[in-house]
C-alpha positions as CSV (number, residue, x, y, z in Angstrom):
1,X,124.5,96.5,69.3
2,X,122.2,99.5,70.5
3,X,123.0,100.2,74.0
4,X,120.7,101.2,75.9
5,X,119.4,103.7,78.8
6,X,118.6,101.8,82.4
7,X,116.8,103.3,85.1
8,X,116.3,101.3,88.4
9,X,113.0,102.4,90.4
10,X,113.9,101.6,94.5
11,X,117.1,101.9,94.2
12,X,117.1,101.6,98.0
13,X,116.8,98.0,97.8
14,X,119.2,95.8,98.8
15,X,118.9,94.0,96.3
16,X,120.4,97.0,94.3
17,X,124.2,95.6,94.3
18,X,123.4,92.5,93.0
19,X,121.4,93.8,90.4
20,X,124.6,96.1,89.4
21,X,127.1,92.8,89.8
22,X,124.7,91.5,87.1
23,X,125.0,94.5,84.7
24,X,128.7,94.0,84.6
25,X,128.2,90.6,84.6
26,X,126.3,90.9,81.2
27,X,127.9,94.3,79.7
28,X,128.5,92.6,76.8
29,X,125.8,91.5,76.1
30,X,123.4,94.2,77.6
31,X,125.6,96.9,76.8
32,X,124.0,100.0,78.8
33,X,124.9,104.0,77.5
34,X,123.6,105.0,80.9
35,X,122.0,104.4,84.2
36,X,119.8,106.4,86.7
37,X,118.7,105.3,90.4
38,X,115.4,106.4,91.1
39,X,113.8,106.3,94.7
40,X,111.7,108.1,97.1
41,X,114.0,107.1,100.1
42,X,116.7,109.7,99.1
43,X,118.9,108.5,102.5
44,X,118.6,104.6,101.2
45,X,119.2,105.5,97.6
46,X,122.2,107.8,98.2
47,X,124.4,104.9,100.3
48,X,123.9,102.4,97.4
49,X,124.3,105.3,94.6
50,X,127.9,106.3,96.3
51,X,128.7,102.6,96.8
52,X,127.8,101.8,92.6
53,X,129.5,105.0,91.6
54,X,132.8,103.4,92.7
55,X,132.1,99.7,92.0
56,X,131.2,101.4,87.9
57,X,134.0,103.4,87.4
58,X,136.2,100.2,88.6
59,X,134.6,97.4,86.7
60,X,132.4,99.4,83.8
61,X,134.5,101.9,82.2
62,X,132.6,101.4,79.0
63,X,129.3,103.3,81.3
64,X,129.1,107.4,79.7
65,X,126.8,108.2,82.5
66,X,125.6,107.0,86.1
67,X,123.5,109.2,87.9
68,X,120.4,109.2,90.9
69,X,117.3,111.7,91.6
70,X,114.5,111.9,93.4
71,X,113.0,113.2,90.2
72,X,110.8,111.9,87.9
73,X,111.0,113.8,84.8
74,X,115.1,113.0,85.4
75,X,114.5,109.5,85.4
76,X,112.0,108.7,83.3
77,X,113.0,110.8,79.8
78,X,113.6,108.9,77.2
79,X,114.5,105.8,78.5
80,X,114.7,102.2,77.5
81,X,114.2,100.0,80.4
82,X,112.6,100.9,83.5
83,X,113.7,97.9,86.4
84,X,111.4,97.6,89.3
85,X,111.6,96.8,92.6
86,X,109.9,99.0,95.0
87,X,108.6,98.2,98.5
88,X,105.7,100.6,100.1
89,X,106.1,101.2,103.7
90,X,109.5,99.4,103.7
91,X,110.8,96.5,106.1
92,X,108.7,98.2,109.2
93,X,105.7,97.7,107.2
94,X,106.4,93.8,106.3
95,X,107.3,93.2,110.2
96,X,104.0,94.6,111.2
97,X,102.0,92.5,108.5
98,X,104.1,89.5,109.8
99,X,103.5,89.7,113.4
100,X,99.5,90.6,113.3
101,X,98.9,87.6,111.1
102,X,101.1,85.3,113.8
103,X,99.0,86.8,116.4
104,X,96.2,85.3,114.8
105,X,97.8,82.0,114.6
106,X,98.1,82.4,110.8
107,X,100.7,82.5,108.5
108,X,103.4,85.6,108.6
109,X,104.7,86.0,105.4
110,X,105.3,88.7,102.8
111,X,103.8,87.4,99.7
112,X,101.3,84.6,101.3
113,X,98.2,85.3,103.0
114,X,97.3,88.3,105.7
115,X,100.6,89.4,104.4
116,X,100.4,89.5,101.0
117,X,97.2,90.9,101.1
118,X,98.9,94.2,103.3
119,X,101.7,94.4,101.1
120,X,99.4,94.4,97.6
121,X,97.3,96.9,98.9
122,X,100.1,99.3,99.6
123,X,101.9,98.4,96.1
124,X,99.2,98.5,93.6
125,X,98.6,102.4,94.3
126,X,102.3,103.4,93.8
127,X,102.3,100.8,91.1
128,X,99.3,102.4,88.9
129,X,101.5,106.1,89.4
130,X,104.7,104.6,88.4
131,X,103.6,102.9,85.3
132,X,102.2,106.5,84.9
133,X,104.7,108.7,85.1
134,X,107.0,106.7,82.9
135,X,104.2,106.5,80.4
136,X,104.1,110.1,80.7
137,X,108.1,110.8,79.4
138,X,109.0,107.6,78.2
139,X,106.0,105.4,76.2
140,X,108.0,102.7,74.5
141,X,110.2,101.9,77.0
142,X,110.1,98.4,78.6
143,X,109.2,98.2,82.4
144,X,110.1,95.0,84.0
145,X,108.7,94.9,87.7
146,X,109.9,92.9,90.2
147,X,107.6,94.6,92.6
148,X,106.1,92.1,95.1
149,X,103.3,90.4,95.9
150,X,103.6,90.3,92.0
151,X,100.2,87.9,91.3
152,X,98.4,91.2,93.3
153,X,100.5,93.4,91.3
154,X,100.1,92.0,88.0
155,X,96.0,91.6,87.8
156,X,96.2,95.4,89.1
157,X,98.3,96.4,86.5
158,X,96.7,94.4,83.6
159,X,93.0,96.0,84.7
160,X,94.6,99.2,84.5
161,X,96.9,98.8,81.7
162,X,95.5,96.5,79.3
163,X,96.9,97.5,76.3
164,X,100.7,98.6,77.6
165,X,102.5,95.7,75.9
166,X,105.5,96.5,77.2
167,X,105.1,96.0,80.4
168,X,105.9,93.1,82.1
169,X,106.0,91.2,85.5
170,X,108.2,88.6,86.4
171,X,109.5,86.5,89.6
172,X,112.6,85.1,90.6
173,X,111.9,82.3,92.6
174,X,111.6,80.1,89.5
175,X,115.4,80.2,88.4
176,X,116.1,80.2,92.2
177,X,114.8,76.7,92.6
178,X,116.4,75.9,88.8
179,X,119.7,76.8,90.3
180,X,119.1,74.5,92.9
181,X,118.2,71.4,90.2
182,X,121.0,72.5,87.9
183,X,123.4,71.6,90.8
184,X,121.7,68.6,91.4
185,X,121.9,67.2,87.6
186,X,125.6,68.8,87.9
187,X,124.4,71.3,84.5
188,X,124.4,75.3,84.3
189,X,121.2,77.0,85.2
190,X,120.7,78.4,82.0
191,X,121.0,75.2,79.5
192,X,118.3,73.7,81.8
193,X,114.5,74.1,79.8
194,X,111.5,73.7,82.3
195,X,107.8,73.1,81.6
196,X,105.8,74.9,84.4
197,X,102.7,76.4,85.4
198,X,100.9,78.2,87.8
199,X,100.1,81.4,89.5
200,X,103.1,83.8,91.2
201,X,104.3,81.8,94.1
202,X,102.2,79.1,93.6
203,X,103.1,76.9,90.9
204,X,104.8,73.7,89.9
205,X,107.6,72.4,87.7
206,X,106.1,69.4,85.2
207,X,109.1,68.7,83.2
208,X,112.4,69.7,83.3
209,X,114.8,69.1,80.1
210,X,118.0,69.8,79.1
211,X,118.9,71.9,76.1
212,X,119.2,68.5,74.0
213,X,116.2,67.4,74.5
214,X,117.0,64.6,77.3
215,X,113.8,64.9,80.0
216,X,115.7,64.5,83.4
217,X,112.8,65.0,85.2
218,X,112.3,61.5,86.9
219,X,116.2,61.2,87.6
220,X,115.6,65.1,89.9
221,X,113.0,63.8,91.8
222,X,114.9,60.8,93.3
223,X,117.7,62.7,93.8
224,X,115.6,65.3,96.0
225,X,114.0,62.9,97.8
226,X,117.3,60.7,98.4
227,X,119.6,63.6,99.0
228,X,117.6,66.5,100.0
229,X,117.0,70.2,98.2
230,X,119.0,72.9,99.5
231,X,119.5,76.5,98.1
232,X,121.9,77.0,95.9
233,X,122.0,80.8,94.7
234,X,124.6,82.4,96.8
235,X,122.3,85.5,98.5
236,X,120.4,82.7,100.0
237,X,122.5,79.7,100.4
238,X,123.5,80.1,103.6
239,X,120.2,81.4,104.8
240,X,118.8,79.0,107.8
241,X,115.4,80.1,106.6
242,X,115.5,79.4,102.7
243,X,118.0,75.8,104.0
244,X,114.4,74.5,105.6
245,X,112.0,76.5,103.0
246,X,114.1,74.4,100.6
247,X,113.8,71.0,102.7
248,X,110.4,71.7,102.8
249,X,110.2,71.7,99.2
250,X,111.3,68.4,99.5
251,X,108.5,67.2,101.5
252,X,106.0,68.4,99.1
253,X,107.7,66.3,96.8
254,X,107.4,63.5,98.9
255,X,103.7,64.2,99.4
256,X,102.7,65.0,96.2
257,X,105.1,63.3,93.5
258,X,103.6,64.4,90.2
259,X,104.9,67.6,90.0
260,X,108.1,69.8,91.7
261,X,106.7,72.4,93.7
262,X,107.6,76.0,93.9
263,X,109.0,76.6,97.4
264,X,106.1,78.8,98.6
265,X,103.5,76.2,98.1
266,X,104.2,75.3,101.7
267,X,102.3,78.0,103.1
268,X,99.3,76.8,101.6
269,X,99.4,73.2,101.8
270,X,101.4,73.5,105.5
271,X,100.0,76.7,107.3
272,X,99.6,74.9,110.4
273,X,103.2,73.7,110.7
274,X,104.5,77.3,109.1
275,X,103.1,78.9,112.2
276,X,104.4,76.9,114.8
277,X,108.6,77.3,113.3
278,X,107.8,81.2,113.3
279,X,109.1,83.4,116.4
280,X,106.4,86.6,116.3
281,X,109.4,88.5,117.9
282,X,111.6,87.6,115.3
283,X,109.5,87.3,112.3
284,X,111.5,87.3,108.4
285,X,111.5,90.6,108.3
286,X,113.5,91.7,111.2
287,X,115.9,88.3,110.1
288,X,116.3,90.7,107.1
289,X,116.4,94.0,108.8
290,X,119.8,92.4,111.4
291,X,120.7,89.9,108.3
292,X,120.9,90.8,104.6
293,X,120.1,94.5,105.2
294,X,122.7,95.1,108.0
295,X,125.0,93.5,105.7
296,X,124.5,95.4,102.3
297,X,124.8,98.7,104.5
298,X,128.0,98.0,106.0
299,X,129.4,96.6,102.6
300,X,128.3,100.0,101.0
301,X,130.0,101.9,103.6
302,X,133.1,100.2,103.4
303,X,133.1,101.0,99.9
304,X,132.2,104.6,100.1
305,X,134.9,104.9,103.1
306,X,137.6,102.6,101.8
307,X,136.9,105.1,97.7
308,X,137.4,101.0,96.4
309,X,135.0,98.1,95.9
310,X,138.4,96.3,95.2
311,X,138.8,94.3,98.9
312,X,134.9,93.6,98.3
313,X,133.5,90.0,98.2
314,X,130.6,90.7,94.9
315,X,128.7,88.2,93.4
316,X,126.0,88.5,91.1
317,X,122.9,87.6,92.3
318,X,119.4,85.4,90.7
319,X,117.7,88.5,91.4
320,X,119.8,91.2,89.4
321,X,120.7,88.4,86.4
322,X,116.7,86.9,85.4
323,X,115.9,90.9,85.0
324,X,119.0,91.1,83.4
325,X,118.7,88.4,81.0
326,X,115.4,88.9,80.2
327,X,115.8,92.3,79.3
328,X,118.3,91.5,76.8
329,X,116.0,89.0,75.0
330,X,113.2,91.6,74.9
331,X,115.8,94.8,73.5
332,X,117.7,92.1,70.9
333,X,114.5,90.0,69.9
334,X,116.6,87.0,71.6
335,X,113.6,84.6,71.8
336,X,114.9,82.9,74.8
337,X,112.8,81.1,77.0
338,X,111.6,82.6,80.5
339,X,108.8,82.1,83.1
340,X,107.3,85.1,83.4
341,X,103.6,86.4,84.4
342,X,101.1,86.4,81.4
343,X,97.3,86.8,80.8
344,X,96.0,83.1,80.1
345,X,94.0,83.3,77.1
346,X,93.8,80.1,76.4
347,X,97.4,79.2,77.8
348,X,95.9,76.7,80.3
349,X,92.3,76.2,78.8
350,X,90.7,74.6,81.9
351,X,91.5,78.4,83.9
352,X,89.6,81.9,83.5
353,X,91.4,83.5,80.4
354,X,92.0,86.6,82.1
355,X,93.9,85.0,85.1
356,X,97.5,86.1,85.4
357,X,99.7,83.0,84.8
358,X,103.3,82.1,85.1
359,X,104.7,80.2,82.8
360,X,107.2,79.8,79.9
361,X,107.7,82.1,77.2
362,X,109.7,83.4,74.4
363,X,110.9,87.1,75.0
364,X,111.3,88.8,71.9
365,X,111.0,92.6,70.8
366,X,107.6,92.0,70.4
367,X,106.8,90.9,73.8
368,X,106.5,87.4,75.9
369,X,105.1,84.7,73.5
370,X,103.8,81.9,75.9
371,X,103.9,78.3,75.5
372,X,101.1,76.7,75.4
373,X,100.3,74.5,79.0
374,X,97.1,72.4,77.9
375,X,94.5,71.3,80.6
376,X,95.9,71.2,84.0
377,X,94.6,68.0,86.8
378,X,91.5,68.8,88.9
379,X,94.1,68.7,92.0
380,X,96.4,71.6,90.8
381,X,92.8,73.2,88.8
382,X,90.9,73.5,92.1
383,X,94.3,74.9,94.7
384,X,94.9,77.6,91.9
385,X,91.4,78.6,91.1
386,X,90.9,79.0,94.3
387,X,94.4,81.3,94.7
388,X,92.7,83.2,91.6
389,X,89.8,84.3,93.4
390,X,91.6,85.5,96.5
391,X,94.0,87.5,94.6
392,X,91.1,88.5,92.4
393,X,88.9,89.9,95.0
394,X,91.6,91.3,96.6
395,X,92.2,93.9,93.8
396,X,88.3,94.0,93.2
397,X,88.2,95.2,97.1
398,X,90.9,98.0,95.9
399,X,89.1,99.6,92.9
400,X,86.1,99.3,95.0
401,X,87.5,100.1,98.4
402,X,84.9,97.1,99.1
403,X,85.5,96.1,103.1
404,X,83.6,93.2,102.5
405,X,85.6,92.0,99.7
406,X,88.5,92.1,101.9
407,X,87.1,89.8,104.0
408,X,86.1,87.6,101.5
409,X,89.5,87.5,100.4
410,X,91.1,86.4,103.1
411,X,88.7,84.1,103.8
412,X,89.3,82.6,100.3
413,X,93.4,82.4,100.9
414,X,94.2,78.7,102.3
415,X,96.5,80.3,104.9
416,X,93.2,81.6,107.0
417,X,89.9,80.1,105.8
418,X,88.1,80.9,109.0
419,X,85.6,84.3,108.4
420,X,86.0,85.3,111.9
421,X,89.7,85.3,111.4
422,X,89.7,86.8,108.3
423,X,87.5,89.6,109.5
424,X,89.9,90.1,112.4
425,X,92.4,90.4,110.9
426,X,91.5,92.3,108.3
427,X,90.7,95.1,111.1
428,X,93.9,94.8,112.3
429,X,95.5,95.3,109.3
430,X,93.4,98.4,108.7
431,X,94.5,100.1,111.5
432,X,98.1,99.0,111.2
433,X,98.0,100.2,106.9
434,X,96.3,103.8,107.6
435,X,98.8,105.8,105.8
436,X,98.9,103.5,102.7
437,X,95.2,101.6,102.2
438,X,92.2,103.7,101.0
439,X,89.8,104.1,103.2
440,X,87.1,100.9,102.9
441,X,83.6,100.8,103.3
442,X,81.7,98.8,104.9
């Protein structure tokens, strides 16, 4: 088995450890020859490089090389997987978008509405650059990005890129809630096979079967509804926030039985009620900046002081073992079935074939092969087409540095449908996003 060369592209993150729990996790069967940290934050990078340094040469002897740079000729020559997950304007950034929406009396969140807007308007530039540069020294390598909001990401990338077939986008939050069901039907995670469909972040479980064939589907739902739905994957279990996202989940359920939900439907079909829980002086981003942040900083000291990862608590995490996985089904033409972010083309024929789908697929060395989903119900049609043309004209607003798109965008996005809100806000954001927006015209 051909091992291969990893680089990891925000390196920063703290996600980062996770992700390197996973790669020993899987060395056997994603057998790596090297791996390379690559960030623009060279403080950030350099506490989780020290801290992997030691946690590799305790648990990954079989590892010839581990470096990190700043550089991008360093980390991008002649390499075999590039994994993503970079965040423009860090946590700082993400308060800011959080807090100007809640001043609004919209919904503060990363991915969802104002929010996601700010944050895919400051990814999609260093986005276009990194695909880039690694095109530039490496142009068969696979690049797997994680980067959020990844619907924004994704129909930026496939306008500019529409011919890299090796470049992917996929989403976590899928096998997060999967975790969740496989506890439930007392199964592992992985011999679970879901039907599913939808946009990033906004999409819903049809079917959900287990690897011999048996459709358990019915039998989850009544035990959601009669039990509850908590998180499961252990860098969220214990996470007040995910606990009610999660019994949230539930209530969608309850309201709209047909399908199970993907968690962040409930900004959309709840904005209202997502507004009042929220503390604009304590949005998720600062939970994350005293929280999970504080915590993978002080763990990668301890490591770094301490010259052992030994007295460490590691897991690996959903995050670091979907890329993981899915990389090793793409490097060993594995065929194993993913969700992952697609162009349409006929996948669901009642949507625009150039929308940016999620939905299940066969990875091989060839690329995803999706399943096909059929026509979807005028319910589910109408709250995604209408996603679609937010996310849409938001990236038509960046090509064009359209103001008025902008507007239109948010005006589209279920979180806000007021114009004068939108407009608003969208100045606010402006202001607040001067270093990393282009400049709009009105």
């Amino acid at each position: 088995m051909r091992k291969q060369r990893l680089v990891v592209v925000g390196s920063g993150s703290t996600y980062t450890m996770g992700m390197m729990m996973s790669l020993i996790a899987e060395k056997d069967r994603f057998p790596l020859k090297e791996v390379v940290f690559y960030d623009t934050d060279e403080q950030r990078q350099e506490r989780n490089a020290k801290a992997t340094e030691i946690l590799f040469k305790e648990r990954y002897s079989e590892l010839e090389s581990f470096s990190y740079t700043t550089d991008k000729k360093e980390a991008f020559e002649n390499v075999d997987f590039v994994f993503v997950q970079i965040r423009t304007g860090g946590l700082a950034m993400r308060e800011q978008d959080e807090q100007i929406a809640l001043r609004h009396g919209v919904v503060g969140q990363e991915t969802c509405g104002p929010g996601g807007m700010a944050y895919g308007l400051r990814s999609i530039k260093d986005m276009i650059e990194l695909v880039n540069d690694v095109r530039r020294f490496s142009p068969n390598a696979w690049i797997l990005n994680y980067t959020n909001p990844a619907a924004i990401v994704a129909e930026a990338l496939n306008r500019e890129f529409p011919k890299d077939d090796r470049l992917l986008n996929i989403c976590d939050m899928p096998i997060a809630i999967m975790i969740s069901y496989a506890k439930i039907l007392g199964i592992d995670v992985w011999d679970i096979v879901p039907e599913y469909f939808g946009l990033n972040h906004f999409g819903w479980f049809t079917k959900i079967y287990d690897k011999e064939g048996n459709d358990l589907t019915e039998r989850l739902k009544e035990r959601i509804i009669d039990t509850g739905f908590s998180p499961e994957d252990e860098a969220i279990a214990n996470d007040i926030s995910w606990q009610k996202t999660f019994d949230q989940a539930r209530q969608m359920l309850i309201d709209f039985p047909e399908f199970l939900p993907n968690t962040y439907l409930q900004y959309y079909l709840y904005p209202e009620a997502m507004v009042e829980k929220e503390d604009p002086n304590h949005t998720r981003a600062r939970q994350v900046i005293e929280g999970r942040q504080k915590h993978v900083h002080d763990l990668c000291e301890r490591i770094i002081d301490k010259g052992t990862a030994r007295e460490e608590e590691l897991h690996v995490d959903v995050h670091g073992v979907f890329m993981v996985k899915a990389a090793e089904s793409l490097a060993y033409n594995l065929g194993e079935r993913f969700i992952v972010l697609v162009e349409n083309n006929g996948v669901i024929p009642n949507l625009p074939a150039n929308a940016m789908v999620e939905v299940p697929a066969l990875l091989t060395s060839s690329g995803p092969k999706p399943f096909s989903v059929g026509e979807i119900p005028t319910f589910y049609k109408g709250l995604i087409e209408g996603q679609l043309a937010y996310e849409q004209q938001v990236v038509d607003a960046y090509f064009e540095t359209s103001y008025q798109k902008l507007v239109q965008a948010l005006t589209l996005n279920r979180t806000v449908i007021s114009a004068t809100k939108a407009k608003e806000i969208v100045d606010d954001l402006i202001v607040a996003n001067e270093k990393y927006w282009p400049r709009f015209k009105k």
